[in-house]
C-alpha positions in Angstrom: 5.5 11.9 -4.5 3.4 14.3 -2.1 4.5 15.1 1.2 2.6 17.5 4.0 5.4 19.5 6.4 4.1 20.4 9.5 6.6 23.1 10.4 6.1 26.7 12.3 9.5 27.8 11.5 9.0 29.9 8.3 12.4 30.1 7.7 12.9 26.1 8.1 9.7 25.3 6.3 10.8 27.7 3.1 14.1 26.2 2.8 12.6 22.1 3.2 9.4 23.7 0.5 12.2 24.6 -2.1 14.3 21.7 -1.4 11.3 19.3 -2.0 9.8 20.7 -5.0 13.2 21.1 -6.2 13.7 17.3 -6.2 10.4 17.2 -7.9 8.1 16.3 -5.1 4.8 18.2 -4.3 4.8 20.1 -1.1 2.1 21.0 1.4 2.3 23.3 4.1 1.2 24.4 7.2 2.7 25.5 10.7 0.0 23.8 12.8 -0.1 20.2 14.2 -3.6 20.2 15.0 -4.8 21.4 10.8 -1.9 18.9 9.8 -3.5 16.5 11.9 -6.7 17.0 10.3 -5.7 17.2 6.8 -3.3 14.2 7.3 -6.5 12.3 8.3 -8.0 13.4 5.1 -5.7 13.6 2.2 -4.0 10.4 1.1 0.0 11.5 1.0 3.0 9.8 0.6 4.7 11.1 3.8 4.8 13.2 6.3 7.6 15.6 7.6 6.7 16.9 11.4 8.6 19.0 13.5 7.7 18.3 17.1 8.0 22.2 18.5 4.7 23.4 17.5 2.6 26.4 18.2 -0.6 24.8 19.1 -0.1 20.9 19.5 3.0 18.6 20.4 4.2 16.9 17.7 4.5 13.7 19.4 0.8 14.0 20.3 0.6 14.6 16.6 2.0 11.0 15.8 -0.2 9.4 18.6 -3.5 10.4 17.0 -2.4 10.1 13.6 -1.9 6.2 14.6 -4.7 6.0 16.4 -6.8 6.8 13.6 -5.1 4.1 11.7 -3.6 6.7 9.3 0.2 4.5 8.3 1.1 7.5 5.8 4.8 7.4 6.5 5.9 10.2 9.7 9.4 11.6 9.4 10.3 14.0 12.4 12.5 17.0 11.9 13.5 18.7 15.0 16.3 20.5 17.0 15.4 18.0 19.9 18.7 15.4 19.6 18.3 13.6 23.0 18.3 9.5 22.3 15.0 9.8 24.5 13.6 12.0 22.6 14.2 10.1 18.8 13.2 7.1 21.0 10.1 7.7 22.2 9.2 9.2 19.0 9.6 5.7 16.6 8.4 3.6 19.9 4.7 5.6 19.2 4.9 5.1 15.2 7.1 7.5 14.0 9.1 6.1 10.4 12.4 8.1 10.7 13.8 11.0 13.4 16.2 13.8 11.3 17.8 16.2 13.8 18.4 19.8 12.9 20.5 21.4 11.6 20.4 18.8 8.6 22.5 17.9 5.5 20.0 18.8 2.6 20.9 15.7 0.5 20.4 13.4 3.4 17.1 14.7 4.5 15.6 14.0 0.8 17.3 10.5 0.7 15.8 9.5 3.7 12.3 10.9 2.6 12.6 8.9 -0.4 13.8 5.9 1.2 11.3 5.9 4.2 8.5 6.4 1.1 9.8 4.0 -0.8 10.1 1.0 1.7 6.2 2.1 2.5 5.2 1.3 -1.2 7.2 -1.6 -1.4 10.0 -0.6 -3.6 13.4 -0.9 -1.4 15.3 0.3 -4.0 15.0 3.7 -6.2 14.7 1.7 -9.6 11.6 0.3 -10.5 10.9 -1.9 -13.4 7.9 -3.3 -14.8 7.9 -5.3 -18.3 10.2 -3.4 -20.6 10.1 -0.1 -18.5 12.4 1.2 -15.8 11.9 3.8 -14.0 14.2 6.0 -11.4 12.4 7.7 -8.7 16.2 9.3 -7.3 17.1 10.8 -11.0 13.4 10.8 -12.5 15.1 8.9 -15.5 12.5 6.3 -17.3 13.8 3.7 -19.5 12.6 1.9 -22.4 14.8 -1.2 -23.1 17.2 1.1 -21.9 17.0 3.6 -24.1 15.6 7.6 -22.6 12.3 7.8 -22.5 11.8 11.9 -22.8 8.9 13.2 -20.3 7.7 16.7 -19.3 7.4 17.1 -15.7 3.6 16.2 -15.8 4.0 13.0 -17.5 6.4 11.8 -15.4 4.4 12.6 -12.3 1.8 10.9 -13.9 3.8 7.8 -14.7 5.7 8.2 -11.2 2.7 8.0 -9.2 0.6 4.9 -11.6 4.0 3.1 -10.7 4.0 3.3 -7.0 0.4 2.5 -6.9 0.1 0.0 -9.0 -2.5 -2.1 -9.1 -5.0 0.4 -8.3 -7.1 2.6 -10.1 -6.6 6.5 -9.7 -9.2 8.9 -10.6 -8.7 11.8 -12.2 -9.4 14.0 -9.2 -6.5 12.2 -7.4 -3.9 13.2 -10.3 -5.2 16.4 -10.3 -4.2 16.9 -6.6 -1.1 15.0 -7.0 0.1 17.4 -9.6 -1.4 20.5 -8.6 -2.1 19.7 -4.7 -5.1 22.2 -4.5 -3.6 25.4 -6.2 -4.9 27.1 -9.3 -6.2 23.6 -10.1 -7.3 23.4 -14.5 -10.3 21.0 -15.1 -10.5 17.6 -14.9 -10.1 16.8 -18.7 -6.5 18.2 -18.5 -5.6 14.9 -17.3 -6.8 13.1 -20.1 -4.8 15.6 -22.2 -1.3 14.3 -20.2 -2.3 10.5 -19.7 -3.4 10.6 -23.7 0.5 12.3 -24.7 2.3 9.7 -22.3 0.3 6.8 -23.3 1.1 8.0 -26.9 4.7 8.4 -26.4 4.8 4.7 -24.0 3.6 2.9 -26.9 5.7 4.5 -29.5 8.9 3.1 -27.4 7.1 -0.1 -26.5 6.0 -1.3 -30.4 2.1 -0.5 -29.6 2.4 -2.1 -25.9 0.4 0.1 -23.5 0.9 -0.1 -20.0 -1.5 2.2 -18.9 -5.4 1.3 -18.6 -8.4 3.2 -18.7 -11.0 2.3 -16.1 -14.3 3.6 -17.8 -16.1 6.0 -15.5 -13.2 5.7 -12.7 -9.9 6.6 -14.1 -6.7 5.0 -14.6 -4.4 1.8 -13.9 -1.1 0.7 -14.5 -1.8 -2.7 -15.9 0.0 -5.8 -15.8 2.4 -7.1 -18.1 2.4 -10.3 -19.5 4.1 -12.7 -17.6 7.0 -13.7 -19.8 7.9 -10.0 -19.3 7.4 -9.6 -15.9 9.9 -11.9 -14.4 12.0 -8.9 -13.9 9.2 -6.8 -12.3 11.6 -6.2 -9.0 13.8 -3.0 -7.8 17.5 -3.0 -8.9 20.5 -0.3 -8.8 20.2 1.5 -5.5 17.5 3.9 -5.4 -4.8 1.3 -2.7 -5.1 4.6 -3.0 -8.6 6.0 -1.2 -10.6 8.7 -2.7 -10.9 11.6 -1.2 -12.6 15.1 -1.8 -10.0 17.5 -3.7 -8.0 20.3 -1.2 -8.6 23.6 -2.4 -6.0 25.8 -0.2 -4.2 23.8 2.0 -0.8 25.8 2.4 -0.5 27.9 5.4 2.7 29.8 6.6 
């Protein structure tokens, strides 16, 4: 999962950076509503974290033009404001979740999750497709529920095929998904990491393979066969656009 944060405390937006990336998500930042605005136009992320106390823009006016420009990328505000008014107005203009602050930092990742999940589809953090499972809480992927080991690369990989399923991903998409635009490698580095899971997919799935390749566009997660996909739903609690690559887009 990617996430932008749109936060001018440095302190705050430090603390919410680690915590994300921590929990194995990738973390954009800037301090400005009106370059998040812009970038949030442009880049295709799974949520966004605002705080509504910025330097240059509201961040209300932030959510207005954001939905105006028929961006639904998930908005979850963070802010010291705790007025009913305030978390009111905010989800009446198209906001996906209000956290106050100070926050619990469990809770404010749960609620990320959740609020990113429910916008893919996926009510629950356990996906399964055909004989696969995967957890996007614990990052734990299953094989007829035996451990399926993945680096940190391959899972992403996996992680983000699974919550777009259905569509095709280009290379330049994983690319920014795994390096968002910092000391990016070259494109065939993502043949390398789809070539290593793929390997290890099919060694758990008797020569199965889930994964597609899309000559000349990239990759899909393909569908199973139907006697194995009766279970294709969420269990146990838990169209992508292309887009030009980022090359810098944190800003403190």
């Amino acid at each position: 999962m990617k996430v932008l944060l749109i936060e001018d405390d440095t302190p705050t937006a430090k603390s919410v950076e680690a915590l994300l990336r921590k929990e194995g998500l990738v973390c954009d930042a800037t301090s400005f509503g009106q370059y998040g605005l812009e970038v949030g136009k442009i880049y295709d992320y799974d949520g966004i974290i605002l705080d509504l106390m910025l330097p240059d823009i509201d961040g209300m006016e932030v959510i207005k033009k954001l939905r105006s420009a028929n961006v639904v990328t998930p908005v979850i505000v963070l802010s010291g404001l705790s007025e009913s008014k305030d978390k009111v107005n905010c989800l009446d203009i198209g906001a996906d979740d209000y956290i106050t602050k100070p926050f619990d930092a469990k809770e404010l990742v749960a609620r990320i999750q959740a609020v990113i999940r429910r916008s893919k589809g996926h009510s629950e953090s356990t996906i399964k497709i055909g004989r696969m499972s995967i957890n996007l809480q614990s990052r734990r992927v299953e094989i007829d529920g035996k451990v399926l080991h993945l680096t940190g690369k391959e899972y992403a990989i996996l992680e983000l095929l699974c919550l777009r399923r259905g569509a095709t991903l280009t290379k330049d998409m994983f690319l920014n998904h795994l390096y968002g635009g910092i000391d990016e490698p070259e494109l065939k580095i993502i043949d390398v990491f789809v070539c290593k899971l793929r390997k290890k997919l099919m060694d758990a799935l008797d020569g199965e393979c889930y994964i597609e390749t899309i000559w000349g566009r990239g990759y899909t997660l393909k569908d199973v066969p139907e006697d194995n996909s009766a279970n294709n739903k969420i269990e146990n609690s838990g169209g992508l656009k292309e887009y030009p690559r980022m090359q810098q887009r944190t800003a403190v």
